[in-house]
ZADO-1210 file (C-alpha; in nm, 4 decimals, padded with zeros to 6 digits):
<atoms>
<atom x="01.0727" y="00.6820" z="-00.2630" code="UNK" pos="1"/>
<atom x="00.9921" y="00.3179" z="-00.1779" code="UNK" pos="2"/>
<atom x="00.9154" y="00.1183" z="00.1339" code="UNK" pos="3"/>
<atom x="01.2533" y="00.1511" z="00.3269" code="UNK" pos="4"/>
<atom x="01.1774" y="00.5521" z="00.3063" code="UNK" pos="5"/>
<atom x="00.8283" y="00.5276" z="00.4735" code="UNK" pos="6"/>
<atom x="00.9497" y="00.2736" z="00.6977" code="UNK" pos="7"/>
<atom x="01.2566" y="00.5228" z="00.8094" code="UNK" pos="8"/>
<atom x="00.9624" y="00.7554" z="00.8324" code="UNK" pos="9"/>
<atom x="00.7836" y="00.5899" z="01.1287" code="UNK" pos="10"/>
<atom x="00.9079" y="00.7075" z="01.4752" code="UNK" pos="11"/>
<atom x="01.0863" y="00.4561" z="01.7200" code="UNK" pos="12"/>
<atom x="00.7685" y="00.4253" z="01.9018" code="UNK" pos="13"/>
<atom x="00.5694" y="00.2411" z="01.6390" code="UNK" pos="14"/>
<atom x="00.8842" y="00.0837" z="01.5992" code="UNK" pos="15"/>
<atom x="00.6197" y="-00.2394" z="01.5259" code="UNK" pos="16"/>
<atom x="00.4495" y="-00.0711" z="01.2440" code="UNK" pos="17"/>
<atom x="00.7949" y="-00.0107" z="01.1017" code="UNK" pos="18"/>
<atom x="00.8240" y="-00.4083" z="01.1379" code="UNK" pos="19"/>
<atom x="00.4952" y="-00.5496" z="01.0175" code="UNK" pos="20"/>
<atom x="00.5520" y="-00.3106" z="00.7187" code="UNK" pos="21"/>
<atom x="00.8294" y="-00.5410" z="00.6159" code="UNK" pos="22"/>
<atom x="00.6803" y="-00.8407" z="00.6765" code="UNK" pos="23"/>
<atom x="00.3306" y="-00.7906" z="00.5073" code="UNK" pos="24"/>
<atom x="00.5029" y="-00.6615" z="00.1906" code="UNK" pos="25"/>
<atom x="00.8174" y="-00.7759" z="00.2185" code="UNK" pos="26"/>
<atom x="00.7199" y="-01.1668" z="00.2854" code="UNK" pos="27"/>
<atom x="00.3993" y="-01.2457" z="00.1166" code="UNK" pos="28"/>
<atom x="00.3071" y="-01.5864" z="-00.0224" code="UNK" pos="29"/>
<atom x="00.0625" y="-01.3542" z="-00.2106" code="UNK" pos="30"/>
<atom x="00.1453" y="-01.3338" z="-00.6170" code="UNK" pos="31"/>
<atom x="00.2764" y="-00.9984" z="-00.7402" code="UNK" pos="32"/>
<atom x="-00.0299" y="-00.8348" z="-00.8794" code="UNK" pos="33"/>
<atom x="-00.2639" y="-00.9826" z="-00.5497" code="UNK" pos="34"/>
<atom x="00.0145" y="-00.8425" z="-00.2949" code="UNK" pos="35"/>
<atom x="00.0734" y="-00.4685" z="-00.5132" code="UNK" pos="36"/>
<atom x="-00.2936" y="-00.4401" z="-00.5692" code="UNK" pos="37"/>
<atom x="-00.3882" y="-00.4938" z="-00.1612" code="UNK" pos="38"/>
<atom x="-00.0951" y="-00.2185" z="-00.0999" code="UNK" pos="39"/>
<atom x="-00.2182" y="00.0361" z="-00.3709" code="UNK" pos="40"/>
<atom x="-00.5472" y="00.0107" z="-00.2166" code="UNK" pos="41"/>
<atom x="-00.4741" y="00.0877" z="00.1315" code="UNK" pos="42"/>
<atom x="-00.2112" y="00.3124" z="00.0572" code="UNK" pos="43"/>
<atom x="-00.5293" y="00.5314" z="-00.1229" code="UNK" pos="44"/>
<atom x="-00.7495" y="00.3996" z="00.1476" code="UNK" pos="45"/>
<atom x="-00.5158" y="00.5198" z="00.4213" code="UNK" pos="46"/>
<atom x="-00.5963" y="00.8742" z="00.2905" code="UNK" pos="47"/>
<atom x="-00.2538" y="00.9795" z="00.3986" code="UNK" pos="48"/>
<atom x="-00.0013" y="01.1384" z="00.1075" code="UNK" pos="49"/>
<atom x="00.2701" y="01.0527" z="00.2505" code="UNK" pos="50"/>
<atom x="00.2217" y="00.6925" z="00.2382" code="UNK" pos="51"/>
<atom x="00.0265" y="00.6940" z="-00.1136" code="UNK" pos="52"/>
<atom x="00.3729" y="00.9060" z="-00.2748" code="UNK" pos="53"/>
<atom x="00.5943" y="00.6283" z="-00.1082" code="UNK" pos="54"/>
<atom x="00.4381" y="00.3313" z="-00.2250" code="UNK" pos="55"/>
<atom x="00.2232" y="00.3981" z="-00.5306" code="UNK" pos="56"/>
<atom x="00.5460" y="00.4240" z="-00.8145" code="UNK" pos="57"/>
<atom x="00.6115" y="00.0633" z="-00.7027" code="UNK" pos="58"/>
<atom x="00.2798" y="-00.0522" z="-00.7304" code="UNK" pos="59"/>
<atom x="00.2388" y="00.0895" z="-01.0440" code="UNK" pos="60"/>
<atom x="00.5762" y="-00.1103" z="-01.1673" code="UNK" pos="61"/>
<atom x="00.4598" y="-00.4329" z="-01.0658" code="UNK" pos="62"/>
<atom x="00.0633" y="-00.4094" z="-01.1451" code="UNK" pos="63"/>
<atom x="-00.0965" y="-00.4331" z="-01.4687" code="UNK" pos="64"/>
<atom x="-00.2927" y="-00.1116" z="-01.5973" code="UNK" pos="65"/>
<atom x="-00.5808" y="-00.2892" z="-01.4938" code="UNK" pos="66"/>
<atom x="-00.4579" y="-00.4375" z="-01.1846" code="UNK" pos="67"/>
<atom x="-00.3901" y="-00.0842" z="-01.1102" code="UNK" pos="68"/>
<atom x="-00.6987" y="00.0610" z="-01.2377" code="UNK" pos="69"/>
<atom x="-00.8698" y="-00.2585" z="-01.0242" code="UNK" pos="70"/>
<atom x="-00.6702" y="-00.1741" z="-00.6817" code="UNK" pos="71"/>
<atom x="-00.8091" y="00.2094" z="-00.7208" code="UNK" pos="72"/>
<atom x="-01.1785" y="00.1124" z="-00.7736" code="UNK" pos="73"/>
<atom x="-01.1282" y="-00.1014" z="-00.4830" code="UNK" pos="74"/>
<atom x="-00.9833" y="00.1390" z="-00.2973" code="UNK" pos="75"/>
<atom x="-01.3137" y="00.3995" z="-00.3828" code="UNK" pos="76"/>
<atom x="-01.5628" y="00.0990" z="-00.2701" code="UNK" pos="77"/>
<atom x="-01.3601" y="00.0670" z="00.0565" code="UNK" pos="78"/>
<atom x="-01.4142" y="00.4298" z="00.1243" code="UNK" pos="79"/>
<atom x="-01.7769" y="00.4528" z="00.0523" code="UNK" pos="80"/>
<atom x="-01.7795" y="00.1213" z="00.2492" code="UNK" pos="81"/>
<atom x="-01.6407" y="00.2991" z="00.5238" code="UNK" pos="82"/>
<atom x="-01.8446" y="00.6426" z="00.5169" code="UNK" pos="83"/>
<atom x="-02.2088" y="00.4529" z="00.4905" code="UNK" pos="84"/>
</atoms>
């Protein structure tokens, strides 16, 4: 479970999702705990299981409890953001 099985995941025809996948987590100037914390909260923002089981256990490896406790309350104002 990690990023190279959600991007085998995507089909050839997003074939630049699979690519910008890479890049945004792959290549980030961003520190460690800024960069896991961003993907933790769209992952639970994204609403999808799939890519929440593939990329939270790394998240949770590289964040500090509260930089993962953070990234999910940030995650929860980006959803009520998004209903109202």
């Amino acid at each position: 479970m990690s990023l190279d099985s959600l991007k085998s995941a995507v089909p050839d025809y997003a074939k630049d999702l699979k690519l910008n996948l890479g890049s945004v987590i792959g290549n980030s100037d961003l520190p460690a705990q800024q960069l896991w914390g961003t993907v933790l909260a769209t992952a639970i923002a994204s609403r999808s299981p799939i890519v929440l089981r593939e990329l939270e256990p790394e998240a949770k490896a590289n964040l500090s409890p509260e930089a993962y406790s953070a990234a999910k309350s940030a995650a929860a104002v980006m959803a009520m953001n998004n209903v109202f």
